[in-house]
C-alpha positions, 0 to 999 in steps of 0.5 A: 417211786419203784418198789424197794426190796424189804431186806434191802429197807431193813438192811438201810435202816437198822445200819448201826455203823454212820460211816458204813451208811455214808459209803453205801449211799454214796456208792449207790447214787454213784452206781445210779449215775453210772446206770443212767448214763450207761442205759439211758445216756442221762448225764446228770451230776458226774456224768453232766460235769455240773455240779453233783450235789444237788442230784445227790440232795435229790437221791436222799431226799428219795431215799427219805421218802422210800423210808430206806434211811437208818433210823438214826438220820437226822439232819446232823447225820445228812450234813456228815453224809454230804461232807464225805460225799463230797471230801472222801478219797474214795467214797465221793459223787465227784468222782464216777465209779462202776460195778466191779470198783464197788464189789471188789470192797 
């Protein structure tokens, strides 16, 4: 597991906001994707046109182990964080995005 930033860990897990969390996380395993297709060609999720939760189940089961999720999560607030990954207009891991869809928010 790489060295995660402190500022980037408090920043996760003082979050009070569920849905802002949500978003951000989503929007950080789709940036992943985008980074592992685009500098290592790995298609995975989106990328593989399989399925894409189980990589996202794995990218927050990784986040939980990097301690960067609020402390708030629970298994209730992770079922929620799935059914918007997976239903949002905007916010889901069905649908690639790249850096400046993301910094344009």
């Amino acid at each position: 597991m790489g060295l995660i930033h402190p500022a980037l860990r408090d920043f996760f897990r003082e979050s009070p906001d569920e849905t802002k969390a949500y978003q951000l996380l989503t929007d950080s395993f789709r940036l992943r994707c985008d980074d592992n297709f685009t500098w290592d060609q790995h298609e995975h999720g989106i990328y593989g046109e399989k399925a894409p939760m189980p990589v996202f189940d794995d990218f927050l089961v990784r986040a939980k182990r990097a301690d960067v999720l609020p402390s708030w999560w629970n298994e209730e607030k992770e079922q929620k964080c799935k059914k918007m990954a997976m239903e949002d207009t905007y916010f889901n891991i069905k649908f690639a995005t790249e850096k400046p869809d993301v910094t344009e928010q």
